[in-house]
N, CA, C and O atoms as a GROMACS GRO file, in nm:
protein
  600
    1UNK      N    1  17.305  11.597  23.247
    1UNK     CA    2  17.238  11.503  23.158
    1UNK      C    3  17.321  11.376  23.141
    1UNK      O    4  17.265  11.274  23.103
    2UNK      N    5  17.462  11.378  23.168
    2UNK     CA    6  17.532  11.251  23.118
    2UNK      C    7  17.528  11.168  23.238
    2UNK      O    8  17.530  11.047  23.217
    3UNK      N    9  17.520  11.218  23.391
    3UNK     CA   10  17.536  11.102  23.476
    3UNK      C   11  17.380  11.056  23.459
    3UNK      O   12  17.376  10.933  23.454
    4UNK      N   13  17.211  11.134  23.445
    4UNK     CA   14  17.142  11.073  23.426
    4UNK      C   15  17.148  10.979  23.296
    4UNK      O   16  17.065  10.888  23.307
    5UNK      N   17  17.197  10.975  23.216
    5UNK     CA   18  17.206  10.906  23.069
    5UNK      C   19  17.298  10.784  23.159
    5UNK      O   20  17.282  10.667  23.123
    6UNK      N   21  17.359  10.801  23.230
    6UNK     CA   22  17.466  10.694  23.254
    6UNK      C   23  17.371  10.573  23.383
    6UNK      O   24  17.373  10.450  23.375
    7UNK      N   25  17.318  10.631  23.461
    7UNK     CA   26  17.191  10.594  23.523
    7UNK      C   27  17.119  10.522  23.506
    7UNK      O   28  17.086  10.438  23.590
    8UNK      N   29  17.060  10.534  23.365
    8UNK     CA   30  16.970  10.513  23.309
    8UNK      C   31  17.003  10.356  23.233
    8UNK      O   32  16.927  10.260  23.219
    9UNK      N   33  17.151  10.371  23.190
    9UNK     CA   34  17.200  10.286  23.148
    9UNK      C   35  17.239  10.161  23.223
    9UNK      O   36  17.248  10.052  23.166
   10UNK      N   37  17.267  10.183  23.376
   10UNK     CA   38  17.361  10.122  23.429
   10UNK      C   39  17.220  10.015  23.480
   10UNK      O   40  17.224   9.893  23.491
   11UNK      N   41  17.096  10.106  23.506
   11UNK     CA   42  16.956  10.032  23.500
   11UNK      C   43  16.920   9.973  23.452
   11UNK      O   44  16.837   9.904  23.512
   12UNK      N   45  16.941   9.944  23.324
   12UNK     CA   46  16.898   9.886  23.216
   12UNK      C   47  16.936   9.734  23.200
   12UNK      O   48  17.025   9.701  23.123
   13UNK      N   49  16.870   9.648  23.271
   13UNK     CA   50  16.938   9.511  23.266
   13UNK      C   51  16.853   9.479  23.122
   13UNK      O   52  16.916   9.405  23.046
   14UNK      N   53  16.751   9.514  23.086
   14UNK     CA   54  16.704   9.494  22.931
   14UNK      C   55  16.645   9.581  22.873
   14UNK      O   56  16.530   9.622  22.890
   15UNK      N   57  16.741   9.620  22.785
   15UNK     CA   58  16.733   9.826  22.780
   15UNK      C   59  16.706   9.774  22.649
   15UNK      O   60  16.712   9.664  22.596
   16UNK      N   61  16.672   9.906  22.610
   16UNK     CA   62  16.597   9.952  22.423
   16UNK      C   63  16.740  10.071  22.437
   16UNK      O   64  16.774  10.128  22.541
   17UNK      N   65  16.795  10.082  22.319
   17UNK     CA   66  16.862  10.190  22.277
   17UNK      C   67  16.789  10.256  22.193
   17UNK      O   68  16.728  10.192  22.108
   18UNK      N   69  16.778  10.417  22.196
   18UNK     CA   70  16.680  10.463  22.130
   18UNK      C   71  16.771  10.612  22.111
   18UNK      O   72  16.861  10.635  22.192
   19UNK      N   73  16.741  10.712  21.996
   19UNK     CA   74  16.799  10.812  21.972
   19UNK      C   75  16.700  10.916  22.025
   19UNK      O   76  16.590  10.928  21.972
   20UNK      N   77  16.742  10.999  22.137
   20UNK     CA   78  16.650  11.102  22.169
   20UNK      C   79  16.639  11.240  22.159
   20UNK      O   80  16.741  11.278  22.100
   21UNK      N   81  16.572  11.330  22.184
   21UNK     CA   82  16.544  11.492  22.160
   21UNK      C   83  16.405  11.510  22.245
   21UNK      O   84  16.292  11.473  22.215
   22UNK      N   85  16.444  11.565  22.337
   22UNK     CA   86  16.301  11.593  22.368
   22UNK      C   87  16.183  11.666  22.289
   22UNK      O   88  16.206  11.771  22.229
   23UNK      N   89  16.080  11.620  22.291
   23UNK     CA   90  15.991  11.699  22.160
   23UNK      C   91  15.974  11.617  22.043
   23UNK      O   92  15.869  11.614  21.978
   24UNK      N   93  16.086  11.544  22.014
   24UNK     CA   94  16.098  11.479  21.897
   24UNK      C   95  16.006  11.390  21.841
   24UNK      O   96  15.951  11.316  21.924
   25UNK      N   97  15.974  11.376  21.725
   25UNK     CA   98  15.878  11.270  21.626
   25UNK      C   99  15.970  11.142  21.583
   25UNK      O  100  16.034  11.155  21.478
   26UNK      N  101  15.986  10.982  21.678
   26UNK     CA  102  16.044  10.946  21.646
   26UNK      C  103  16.050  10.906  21.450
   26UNK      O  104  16.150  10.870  21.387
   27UNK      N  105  15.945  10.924  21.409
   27UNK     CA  106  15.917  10.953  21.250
   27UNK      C  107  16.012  10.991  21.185
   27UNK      O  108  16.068  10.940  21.088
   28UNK      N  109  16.045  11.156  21.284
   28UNK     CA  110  16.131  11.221  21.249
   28UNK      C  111  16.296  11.165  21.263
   28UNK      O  112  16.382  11.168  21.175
   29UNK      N  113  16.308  11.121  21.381
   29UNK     CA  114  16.396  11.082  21.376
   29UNK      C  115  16.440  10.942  21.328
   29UNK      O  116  16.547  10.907  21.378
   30UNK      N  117  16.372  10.834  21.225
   30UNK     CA  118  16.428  10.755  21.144
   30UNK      C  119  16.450  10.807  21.048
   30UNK      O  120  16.534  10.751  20.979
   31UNK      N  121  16.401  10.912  21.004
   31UNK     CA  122  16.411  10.985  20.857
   31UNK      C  123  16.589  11.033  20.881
   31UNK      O  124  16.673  10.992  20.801
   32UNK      N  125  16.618  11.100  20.970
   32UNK     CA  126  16.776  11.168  21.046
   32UNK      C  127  16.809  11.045  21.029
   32UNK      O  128  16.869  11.036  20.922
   33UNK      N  129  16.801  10.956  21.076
   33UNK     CA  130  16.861  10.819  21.102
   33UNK      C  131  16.931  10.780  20.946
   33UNK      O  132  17.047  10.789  20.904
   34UNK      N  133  16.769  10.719  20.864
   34UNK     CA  134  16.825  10.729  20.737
   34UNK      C  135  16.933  10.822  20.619
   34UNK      O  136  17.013  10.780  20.535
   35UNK      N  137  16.899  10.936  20.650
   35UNK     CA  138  16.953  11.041  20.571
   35UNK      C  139  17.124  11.026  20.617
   35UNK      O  140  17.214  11.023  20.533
   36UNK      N  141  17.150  11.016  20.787
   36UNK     CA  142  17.278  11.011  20.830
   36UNK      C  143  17.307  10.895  20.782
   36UNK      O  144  17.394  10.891  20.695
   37UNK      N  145  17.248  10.780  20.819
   37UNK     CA  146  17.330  10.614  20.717
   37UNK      C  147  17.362  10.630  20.565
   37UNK      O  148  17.449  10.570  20.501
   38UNK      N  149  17.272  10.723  20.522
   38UNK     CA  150  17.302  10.745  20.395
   38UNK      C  151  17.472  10.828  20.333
   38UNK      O  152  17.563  10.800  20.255
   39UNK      N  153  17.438  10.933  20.419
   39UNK     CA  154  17.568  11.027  20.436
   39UNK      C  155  17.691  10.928  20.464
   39UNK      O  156  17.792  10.905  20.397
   40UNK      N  157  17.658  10.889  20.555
   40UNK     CA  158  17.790  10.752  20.607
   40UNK      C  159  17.851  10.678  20.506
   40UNK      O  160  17.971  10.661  20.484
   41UNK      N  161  17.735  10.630  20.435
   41UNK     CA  162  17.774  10.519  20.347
   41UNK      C  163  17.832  10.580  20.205
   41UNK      O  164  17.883  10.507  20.119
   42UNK      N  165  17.819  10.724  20.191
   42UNK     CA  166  17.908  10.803  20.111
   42UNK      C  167  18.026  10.833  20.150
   42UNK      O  168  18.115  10.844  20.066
   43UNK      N  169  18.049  10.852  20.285
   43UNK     CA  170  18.151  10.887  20.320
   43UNK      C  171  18.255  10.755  20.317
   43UNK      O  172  18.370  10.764  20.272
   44UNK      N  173  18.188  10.616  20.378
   44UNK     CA  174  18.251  10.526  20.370
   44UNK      C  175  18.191  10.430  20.366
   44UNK      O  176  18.137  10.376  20.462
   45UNK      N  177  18.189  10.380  20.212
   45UNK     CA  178  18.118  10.300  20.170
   45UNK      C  179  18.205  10.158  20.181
   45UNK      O  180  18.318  10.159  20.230
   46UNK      N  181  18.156  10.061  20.142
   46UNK     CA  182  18.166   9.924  20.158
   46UNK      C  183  18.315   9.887  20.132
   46UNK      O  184  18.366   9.900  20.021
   47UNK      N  185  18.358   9.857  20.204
   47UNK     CA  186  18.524   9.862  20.121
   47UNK      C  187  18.566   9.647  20.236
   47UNK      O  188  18.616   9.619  20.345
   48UNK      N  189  18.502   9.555  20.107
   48UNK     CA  190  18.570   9.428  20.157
   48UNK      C  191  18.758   9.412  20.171
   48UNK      O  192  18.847   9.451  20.095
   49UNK      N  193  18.763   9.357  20.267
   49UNK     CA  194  18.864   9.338  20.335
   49UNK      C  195  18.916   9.185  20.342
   49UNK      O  196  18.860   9.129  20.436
   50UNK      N  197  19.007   9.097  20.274
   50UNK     CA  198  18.992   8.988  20.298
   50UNK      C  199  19.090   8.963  20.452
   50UNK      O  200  19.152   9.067  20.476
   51UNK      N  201  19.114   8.858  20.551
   51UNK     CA  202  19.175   8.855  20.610
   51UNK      C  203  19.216   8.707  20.676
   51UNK      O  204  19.124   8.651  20.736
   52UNK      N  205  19.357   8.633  20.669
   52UNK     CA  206  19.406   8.509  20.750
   52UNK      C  207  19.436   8.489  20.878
   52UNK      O  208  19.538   8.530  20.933
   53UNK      N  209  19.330   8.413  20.940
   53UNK     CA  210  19.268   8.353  21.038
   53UNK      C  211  19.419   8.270  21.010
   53UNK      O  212  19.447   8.219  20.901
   54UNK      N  213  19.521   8.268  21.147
   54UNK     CA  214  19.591   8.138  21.119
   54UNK      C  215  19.522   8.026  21.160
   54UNK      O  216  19.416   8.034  21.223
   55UNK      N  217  19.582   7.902  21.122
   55UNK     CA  218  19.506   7.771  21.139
   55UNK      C  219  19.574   7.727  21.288
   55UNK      O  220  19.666   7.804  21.317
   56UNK      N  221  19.560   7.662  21.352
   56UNK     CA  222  19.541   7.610  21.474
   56UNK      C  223  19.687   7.547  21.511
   56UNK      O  224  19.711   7.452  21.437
   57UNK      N  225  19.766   7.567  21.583
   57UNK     CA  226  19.837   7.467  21.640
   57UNK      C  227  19.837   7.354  21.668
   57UNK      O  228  19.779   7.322  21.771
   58UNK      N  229  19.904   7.251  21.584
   58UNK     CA  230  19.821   7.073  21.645
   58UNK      C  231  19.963   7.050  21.702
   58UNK      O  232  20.055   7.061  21.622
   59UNK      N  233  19.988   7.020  21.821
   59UNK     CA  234  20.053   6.943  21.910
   59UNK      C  235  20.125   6.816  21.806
   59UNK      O  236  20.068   6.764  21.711
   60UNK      N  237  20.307   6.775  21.871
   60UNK     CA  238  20.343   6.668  21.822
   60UNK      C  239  20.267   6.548  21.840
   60UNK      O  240  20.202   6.547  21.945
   61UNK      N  241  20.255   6.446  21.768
   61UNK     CA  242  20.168   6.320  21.800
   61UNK      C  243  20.250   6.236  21.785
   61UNK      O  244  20.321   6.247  21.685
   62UNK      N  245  20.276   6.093  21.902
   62UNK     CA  246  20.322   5.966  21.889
   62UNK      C  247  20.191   5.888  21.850
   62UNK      O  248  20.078   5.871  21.895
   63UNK      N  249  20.272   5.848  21.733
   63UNK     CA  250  20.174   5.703  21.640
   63UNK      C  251  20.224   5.590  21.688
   63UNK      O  252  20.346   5.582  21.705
   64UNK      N  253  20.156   5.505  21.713
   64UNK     CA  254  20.209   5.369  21.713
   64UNK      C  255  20.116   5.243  21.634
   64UNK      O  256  19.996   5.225  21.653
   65UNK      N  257  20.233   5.133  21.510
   65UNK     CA  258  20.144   5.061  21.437
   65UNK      C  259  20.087   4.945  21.551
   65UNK      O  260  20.126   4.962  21.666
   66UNK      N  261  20.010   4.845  21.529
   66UNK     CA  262  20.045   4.711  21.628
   66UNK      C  263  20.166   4.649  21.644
   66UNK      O  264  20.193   4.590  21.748
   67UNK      N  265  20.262   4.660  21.526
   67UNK     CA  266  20.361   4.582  21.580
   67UNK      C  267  20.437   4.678  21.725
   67UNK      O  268  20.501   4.604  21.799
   68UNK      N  269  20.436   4.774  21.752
   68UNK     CA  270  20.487   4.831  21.848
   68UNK      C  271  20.604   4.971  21.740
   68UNK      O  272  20.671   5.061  21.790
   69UNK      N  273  20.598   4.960  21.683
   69UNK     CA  274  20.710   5.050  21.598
   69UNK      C  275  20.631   5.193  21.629
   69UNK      O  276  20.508   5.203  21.627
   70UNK      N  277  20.701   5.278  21.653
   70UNK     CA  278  20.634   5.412  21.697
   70UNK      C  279  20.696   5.523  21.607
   70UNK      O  280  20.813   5.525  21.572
   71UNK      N  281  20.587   5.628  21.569
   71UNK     CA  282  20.690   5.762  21.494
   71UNK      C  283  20.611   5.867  21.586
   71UNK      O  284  20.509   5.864  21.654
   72UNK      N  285  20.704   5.956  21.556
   72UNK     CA  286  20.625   6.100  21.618
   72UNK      C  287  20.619   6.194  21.530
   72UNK      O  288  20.720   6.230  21.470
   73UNK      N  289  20.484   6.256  21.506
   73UNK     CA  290  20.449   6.318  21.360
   73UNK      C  291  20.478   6.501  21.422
   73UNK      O  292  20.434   6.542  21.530
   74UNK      N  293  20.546   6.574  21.338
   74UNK     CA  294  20.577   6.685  21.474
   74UNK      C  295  20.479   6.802  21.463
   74UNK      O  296  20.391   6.821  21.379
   75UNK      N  297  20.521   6.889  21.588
   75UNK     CA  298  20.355   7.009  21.588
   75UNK      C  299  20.379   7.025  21.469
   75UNK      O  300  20.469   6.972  21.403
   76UNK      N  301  20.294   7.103  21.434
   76UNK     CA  302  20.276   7.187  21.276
   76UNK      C  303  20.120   7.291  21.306
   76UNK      O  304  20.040   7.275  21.399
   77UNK      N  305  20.114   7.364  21.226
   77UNK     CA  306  20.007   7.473  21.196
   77UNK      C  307  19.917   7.393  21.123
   77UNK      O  308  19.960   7.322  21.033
   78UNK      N  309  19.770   7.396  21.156
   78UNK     CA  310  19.644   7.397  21.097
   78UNK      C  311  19.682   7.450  20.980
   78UNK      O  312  19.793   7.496  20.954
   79UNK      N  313  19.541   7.441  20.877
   79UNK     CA  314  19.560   7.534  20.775
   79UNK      C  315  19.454   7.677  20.828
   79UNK      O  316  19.357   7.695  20.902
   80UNK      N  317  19.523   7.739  20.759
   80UNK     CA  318  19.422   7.904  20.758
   80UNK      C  319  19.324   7.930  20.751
   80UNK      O  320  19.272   7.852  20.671
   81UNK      N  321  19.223   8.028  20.803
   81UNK     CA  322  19.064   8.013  20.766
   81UNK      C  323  19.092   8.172  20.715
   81UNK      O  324  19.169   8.251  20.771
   82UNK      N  325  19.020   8.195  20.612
   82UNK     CA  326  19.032   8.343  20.537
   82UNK      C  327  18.881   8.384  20.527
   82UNK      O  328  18.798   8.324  20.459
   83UNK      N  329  18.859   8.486  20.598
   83UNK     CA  330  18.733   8.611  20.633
   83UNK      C  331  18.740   8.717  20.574
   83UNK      O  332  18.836   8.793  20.590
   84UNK      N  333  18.638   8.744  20.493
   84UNK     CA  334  18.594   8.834  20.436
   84UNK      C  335  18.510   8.944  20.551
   84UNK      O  336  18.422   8.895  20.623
   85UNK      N  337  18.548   9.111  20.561
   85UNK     CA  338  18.484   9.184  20.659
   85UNK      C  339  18.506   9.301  20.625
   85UNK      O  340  18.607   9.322  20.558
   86UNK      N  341  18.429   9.396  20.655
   86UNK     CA  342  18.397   9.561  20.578
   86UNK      C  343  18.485   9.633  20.644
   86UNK      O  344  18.442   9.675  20.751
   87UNK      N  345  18.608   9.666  20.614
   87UNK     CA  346  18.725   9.754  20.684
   87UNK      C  347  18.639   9.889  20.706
   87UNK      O  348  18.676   9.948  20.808
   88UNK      N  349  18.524   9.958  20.630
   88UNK     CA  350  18.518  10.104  20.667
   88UNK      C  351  18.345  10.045  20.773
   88UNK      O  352  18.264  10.137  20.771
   89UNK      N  353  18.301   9.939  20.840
   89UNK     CA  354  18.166   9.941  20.941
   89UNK      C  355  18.175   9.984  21.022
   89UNK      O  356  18.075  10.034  21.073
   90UNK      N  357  18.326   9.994  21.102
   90UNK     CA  358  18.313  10.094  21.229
   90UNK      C  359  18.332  10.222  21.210
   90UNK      O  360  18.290  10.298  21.296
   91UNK      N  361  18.399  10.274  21.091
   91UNK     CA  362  18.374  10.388  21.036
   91UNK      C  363  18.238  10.497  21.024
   91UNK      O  364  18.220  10.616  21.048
   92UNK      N  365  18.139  10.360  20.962
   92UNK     CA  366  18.039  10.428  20.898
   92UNK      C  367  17.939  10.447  20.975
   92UNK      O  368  17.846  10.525  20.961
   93UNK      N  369  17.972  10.330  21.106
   93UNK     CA  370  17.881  10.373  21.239
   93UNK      C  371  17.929  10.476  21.298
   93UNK      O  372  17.831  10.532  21.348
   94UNK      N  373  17.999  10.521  21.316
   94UNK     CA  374  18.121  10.663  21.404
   94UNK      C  375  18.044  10.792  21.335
   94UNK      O  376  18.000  10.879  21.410
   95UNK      N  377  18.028  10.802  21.186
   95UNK     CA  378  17.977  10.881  21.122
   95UNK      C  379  17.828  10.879  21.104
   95UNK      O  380  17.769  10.984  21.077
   96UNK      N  381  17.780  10.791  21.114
   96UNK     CA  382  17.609  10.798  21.151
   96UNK      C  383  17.634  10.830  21.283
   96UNK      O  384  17.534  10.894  21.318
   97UNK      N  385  17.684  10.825  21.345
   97UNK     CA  386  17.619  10.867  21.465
   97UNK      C  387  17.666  11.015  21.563
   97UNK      O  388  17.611  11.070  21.658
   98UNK      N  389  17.787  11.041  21.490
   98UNK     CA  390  17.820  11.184  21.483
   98UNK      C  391  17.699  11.250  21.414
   98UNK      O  392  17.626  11.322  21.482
   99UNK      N  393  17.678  11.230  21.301
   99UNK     CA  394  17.565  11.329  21.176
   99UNK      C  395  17.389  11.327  21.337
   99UNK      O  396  17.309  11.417  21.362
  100UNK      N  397  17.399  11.203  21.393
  100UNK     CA  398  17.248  11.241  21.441
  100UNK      C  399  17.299  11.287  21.584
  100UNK      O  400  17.210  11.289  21.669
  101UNK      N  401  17.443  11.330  21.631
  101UNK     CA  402  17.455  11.419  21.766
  101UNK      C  403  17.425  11.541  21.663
  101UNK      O  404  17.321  11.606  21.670
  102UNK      N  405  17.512  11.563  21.581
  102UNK     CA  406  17.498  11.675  21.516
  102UNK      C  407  17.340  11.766  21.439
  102UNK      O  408  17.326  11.882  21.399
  103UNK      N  409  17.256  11.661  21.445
  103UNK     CA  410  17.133  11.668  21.422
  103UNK      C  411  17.076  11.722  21.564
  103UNK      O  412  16.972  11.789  21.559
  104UNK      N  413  17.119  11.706  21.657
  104UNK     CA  414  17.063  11.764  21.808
  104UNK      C  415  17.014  11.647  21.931
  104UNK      O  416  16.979  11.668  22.046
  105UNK      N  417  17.033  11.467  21.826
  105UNK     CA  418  17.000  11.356  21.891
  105UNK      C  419  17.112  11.297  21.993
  105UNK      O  420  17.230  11.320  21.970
  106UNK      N  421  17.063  11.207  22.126
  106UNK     CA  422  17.140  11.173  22.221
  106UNK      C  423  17.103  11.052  22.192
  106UNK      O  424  16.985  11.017  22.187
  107UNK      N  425  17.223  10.961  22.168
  107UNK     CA  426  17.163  10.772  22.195
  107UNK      C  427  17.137  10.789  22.364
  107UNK      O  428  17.208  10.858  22.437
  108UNK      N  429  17.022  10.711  22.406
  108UNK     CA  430  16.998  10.676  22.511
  108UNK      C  431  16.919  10.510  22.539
  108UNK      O  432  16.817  10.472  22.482
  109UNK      N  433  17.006  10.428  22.649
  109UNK     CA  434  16.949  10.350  22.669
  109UNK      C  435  16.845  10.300  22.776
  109UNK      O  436  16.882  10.257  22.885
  110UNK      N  437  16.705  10.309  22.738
  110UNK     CA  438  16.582  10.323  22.843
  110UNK      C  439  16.555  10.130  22.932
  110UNK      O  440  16.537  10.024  22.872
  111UNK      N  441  16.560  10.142  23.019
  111UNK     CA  442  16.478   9.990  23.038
  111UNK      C  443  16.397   9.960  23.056
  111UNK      O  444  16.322  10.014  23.138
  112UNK      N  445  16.370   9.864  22.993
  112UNK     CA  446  16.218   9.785  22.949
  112UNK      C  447  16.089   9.779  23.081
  112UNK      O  448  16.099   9.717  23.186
  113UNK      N  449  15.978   9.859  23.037
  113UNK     CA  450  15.940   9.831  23.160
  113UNK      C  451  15.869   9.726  23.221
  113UNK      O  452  15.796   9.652  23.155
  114UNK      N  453  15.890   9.713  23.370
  114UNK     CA  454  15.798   9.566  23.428
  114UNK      C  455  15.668   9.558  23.394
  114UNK      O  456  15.592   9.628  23.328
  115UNK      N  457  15.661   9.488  23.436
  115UNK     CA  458  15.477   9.418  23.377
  115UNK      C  459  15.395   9.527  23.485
  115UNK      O  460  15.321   9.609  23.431
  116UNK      N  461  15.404   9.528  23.590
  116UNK     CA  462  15.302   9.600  23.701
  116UNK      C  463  15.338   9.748  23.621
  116UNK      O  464  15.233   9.811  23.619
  117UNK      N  465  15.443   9.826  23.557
  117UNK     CA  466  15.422   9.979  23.520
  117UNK      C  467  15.338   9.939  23.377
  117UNK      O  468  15.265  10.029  23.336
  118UNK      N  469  15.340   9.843  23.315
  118UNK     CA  470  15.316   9.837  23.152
  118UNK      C  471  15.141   9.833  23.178
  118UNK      O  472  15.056   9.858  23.092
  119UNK      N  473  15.115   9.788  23.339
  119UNK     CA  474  14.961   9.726  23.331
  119UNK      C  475  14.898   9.903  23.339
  119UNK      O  476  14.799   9.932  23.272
  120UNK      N  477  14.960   9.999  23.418
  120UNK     CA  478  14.935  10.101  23.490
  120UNK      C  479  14.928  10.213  23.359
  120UNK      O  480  14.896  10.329  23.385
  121UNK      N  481  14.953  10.183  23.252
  121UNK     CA  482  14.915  10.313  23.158
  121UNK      C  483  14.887  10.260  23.012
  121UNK      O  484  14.951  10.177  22.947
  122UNK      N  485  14.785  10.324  22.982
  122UNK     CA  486  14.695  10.287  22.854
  122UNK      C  487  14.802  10.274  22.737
  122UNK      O  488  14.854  10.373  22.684
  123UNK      N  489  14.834  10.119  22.695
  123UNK     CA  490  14.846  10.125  22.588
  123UNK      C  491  14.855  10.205  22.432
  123UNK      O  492  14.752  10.248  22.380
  124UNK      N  493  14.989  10.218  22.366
  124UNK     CA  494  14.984  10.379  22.261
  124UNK      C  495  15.159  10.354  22.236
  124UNK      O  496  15.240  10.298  22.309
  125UNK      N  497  15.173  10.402  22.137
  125UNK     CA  498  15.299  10.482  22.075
  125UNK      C  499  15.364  10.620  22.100
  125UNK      O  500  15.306  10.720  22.057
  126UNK      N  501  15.464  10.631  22.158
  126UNK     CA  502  15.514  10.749  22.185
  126UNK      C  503  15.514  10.812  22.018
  126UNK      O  504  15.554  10.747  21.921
  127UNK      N  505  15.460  10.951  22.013
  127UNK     CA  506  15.459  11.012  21.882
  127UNK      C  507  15.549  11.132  21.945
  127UNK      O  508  15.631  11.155  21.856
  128UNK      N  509  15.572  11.206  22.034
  128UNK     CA  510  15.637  11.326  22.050
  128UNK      C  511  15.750  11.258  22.213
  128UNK      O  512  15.708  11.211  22.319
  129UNK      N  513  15.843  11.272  22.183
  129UNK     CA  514  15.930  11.207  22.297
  129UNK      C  515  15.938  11.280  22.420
  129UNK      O  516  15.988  11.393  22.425
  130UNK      N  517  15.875  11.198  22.559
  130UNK     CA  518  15.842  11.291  22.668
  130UNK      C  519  15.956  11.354  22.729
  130UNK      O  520  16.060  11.293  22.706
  131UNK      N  521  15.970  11.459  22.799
  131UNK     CA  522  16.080  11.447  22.891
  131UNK      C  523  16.121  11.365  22.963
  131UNK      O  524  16.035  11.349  23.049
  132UNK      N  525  16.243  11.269  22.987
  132UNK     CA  526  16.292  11.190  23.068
  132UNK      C  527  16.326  11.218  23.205
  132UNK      O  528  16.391  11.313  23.248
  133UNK      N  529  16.265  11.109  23.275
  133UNK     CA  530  16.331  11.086  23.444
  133UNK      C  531  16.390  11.014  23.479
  133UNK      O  532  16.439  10.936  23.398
  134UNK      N  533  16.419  11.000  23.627
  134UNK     CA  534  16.467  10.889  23.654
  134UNK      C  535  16.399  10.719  23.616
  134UNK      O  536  16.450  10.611  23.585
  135UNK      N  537  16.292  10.758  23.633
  135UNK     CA  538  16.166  10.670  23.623
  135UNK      C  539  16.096  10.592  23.476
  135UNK      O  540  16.001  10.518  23.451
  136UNK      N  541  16.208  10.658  23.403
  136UNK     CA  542  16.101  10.652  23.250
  136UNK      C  543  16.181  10.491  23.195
  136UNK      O  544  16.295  10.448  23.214
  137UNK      N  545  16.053  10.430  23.117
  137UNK     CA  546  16.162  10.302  23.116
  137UNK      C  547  16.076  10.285  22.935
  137UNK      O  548  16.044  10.390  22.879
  138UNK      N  549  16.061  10.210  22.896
  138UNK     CA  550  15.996  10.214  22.721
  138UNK      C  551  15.945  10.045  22.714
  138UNK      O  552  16.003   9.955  22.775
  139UNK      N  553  15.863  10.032  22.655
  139UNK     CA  554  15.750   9.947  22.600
  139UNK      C  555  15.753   9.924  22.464
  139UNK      O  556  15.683   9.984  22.382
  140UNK      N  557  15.845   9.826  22.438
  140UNK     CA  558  15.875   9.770  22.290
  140UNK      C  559  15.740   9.765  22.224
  140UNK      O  560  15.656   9.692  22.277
  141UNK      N  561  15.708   9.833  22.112
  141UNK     CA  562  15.537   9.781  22.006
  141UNK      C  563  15.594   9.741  21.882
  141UNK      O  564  15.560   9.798  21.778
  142UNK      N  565  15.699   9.624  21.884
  142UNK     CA  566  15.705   9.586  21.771
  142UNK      C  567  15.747   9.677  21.652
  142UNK      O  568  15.822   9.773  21.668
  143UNK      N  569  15.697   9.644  21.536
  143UNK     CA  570  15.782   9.749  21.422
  143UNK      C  571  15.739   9.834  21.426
  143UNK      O  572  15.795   9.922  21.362
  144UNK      N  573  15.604   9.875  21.505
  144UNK     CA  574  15.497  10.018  21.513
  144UNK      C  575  15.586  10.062  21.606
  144UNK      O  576  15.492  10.092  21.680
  145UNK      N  577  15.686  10.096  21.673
  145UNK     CA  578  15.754  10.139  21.747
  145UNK      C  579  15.768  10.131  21.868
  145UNK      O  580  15.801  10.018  21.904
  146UNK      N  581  15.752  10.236  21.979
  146UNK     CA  582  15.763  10.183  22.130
  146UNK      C  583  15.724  10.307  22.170
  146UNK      O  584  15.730  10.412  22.105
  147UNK      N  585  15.670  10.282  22.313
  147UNK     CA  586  15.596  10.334  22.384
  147UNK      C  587  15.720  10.375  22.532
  147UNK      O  588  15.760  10.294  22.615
  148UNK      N  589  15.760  10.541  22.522
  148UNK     CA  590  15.802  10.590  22.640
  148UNK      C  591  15.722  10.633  22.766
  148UNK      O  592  15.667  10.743  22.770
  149UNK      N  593  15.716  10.548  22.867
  149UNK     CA  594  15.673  10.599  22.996
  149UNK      C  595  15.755  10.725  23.087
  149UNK      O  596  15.863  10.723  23.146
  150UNK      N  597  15.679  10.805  23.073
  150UNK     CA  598  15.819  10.903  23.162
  150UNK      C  599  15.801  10.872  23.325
  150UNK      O  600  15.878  10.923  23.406
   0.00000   0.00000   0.00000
């Protein structure tokens, strides 16, 4: 299953990432989705982080007035830029996404399919997730979800 998952991926010049189970109600699986972000965000919740960006290196500069008198002003440091960023987000993604392997889900990335396969099968929402092939690529429907071709 992992060199096809890897396959699948390496195919994917404009892939959908999608969490899979064969059988599955993707329904079901935003509900897992949610419940695990939820879990996450208990486990590691928001924790701001401030952090200094040093400021830039500016090069020595020769000034010169018109009369010809010249100074040279020397390198020195920019000033600092200070960023605010969530020390526990890669955390809390690591742990959502452990909780939905642990749920029985595989991230998989499908690619989008061409126009000539999208013309070739009736329009619809995947409600139960087909078995995957080599062949299976997915049909973005907007926030109503997406459509797996196997």
């Amino acid at each position: 299953m992992a060199s096809f998952v890897l396959a699948l991926t390496v195919l994917a010049g404009c892939a959908q990432t999608i969490y899979y189970r064969e059988g599955a109600d993707p329904a079901r699986i935003a509900q897992a989705q949610d419940q695990c972000a939820l879990q996450a965000d208990t486990k590691a919740p928001y924790r701001p982080e401030t952090r200094i960006v040093p400021g830039p290196i500016i090069p020595a500069q020769r000034v010169c007035d018109p009369s010809g008198a010249c100074t040279v002003i020397p390198a020195h440091q920019g000033f600092p830029d200070f960023e605010t960023v969530d020390a526990n987000a890669d955390r809390r993604a690591l742990l959502a996404r452990d909780c939905m392997a642990k749920s029985g889900f595989t991230r998989v990335s499908l690619p989008n399919c061409s126009a000539e396969r999208k013309s070739s099968v009736t329009p619809g929402i995947t409600r139960s997730q087909p078995k995957l092939t080599e062949q299976s690529c997915v049909i973005p429907r907007g926030a109503a979800g997406y459509q797996i071709v196997p």
